[in-house]
LOFIDREN-498082 format. One record per residue (C-alpha): residue number from 1; x, y, z; residue in one letter. Coordinates in steps of 0.02 Angstrom, whole numbers. Layout:
<lumvex resi="NUM" xx="X" yy="Y" zz="Z" resn="A"/>
...
END
This chain:
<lumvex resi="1" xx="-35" yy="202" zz="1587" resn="X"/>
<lumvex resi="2" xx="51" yy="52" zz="1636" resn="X"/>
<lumvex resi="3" xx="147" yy="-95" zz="1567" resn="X"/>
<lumvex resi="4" xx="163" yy="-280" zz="1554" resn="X"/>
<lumvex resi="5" xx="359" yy="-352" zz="1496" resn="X"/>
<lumvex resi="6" xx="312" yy="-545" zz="1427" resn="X"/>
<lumvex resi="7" xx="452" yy="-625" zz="1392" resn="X"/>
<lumvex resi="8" xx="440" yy="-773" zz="1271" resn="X"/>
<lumvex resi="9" xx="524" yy="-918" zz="1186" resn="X"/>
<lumvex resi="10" xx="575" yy="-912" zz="991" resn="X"/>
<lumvex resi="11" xx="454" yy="-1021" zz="949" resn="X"/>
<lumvex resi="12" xx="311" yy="-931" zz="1049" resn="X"/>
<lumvex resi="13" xx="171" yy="-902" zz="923" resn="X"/>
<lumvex resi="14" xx="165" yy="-706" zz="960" resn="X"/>
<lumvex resi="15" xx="37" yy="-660" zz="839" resn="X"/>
<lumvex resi="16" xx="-85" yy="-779" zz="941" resn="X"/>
<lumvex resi="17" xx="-25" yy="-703" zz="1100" resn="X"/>
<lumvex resi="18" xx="-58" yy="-522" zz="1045" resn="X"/>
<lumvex resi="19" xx="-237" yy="-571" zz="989" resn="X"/>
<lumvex resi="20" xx="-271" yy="-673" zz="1149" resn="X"/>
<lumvex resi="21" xx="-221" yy="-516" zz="1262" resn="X"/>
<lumvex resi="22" xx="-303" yy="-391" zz="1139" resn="X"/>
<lumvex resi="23" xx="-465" yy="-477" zz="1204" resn="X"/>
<lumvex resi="24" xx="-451" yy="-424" zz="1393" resn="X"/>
<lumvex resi="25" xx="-534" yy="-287" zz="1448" resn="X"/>
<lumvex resi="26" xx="-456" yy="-135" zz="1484" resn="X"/>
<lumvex resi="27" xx="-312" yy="-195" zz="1361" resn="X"/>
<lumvex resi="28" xx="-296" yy="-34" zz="1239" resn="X"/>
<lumvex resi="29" xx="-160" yy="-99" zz="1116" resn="X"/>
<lumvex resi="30" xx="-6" yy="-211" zz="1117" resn="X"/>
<lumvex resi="31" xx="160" yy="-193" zz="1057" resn="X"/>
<lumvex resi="32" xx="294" yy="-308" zz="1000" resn="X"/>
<lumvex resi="33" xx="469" yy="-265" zz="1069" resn="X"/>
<lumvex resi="34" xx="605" yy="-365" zz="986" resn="X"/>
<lumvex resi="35" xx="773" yy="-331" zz="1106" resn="X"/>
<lumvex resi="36" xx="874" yy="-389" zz="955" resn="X"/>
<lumvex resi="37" xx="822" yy="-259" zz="870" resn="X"/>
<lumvex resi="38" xx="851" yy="-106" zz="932" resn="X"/>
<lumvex resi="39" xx="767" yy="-17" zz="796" resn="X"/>
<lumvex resi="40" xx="604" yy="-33" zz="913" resn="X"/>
<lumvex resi="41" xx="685" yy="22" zz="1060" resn="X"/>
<lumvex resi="42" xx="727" yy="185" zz="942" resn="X"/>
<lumvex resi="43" xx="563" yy="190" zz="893" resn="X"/>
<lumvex resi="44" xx="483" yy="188" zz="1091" resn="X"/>
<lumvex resi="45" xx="624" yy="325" zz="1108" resn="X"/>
<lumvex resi="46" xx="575" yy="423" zz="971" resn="X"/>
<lumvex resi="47" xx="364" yy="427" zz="1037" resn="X"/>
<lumvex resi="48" xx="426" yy="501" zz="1210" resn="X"/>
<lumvex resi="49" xx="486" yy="642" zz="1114" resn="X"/>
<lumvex resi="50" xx="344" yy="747" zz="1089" resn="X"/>
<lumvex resi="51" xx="295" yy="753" zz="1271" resn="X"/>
<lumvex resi="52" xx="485" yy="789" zz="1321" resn="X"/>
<lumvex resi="53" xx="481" yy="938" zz="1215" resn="X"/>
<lumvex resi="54" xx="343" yy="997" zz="1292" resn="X"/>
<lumvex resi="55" xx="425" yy="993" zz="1450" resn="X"/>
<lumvex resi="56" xx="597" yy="1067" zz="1392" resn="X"/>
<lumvex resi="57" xx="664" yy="901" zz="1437" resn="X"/>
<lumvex resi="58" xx="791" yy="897" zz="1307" resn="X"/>
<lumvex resi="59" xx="938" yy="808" zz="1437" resn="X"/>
<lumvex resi="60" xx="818" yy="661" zz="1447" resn="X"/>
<lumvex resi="61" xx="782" yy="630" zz="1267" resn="X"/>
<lumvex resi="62" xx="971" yy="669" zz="1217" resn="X"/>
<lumvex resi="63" xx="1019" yy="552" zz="1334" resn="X"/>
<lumvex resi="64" xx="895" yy="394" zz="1295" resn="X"/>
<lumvex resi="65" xx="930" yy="396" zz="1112" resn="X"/>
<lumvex resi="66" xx="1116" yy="387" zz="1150" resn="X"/>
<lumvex resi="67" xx="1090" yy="237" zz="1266" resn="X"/>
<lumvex resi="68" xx="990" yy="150" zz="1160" resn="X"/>
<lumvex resi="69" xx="1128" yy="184" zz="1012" resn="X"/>
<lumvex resi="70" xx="1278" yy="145" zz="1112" resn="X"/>
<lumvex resi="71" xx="1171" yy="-25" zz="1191" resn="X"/>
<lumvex resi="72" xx="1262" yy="-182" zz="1108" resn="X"/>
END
């Protein structure tokens, strides 16, 4: 899987951006990342968990949740 970063203006319409990308093919979903806000960040932390567990990877996860915690 790979990503796209868009980084917009406060007035950017956002809504009307996700639906006009959501139309593309080979566009699966889209999700709006608010950096002032790093509940989101959290929550993009939180869905790499399962898959680090798996793993054993328990460093990893430990250590992402505290950056994202400690980020100002």
């Amino acid at each position: 899987m790979k990503y796209l970063k868009i980084n917009t203006e406060e007035t950017a319409d956002l809504e009307a951006l996700k639906n006009a990308i959501l139309q593309m093919k080979g566009v699966d979903s889209i999700e709006i990342v608010d950096d002032e806000n790093p509940e989101s960040e959290l929550k993009k932390a939180f869905a790499k968990t399962k898959e680090q567990f798996k793993k054993g990877d328990y460093e990893t996860l430990v250590n992402d949740i505290f950056d994202i915690l400690t980020k100002k």
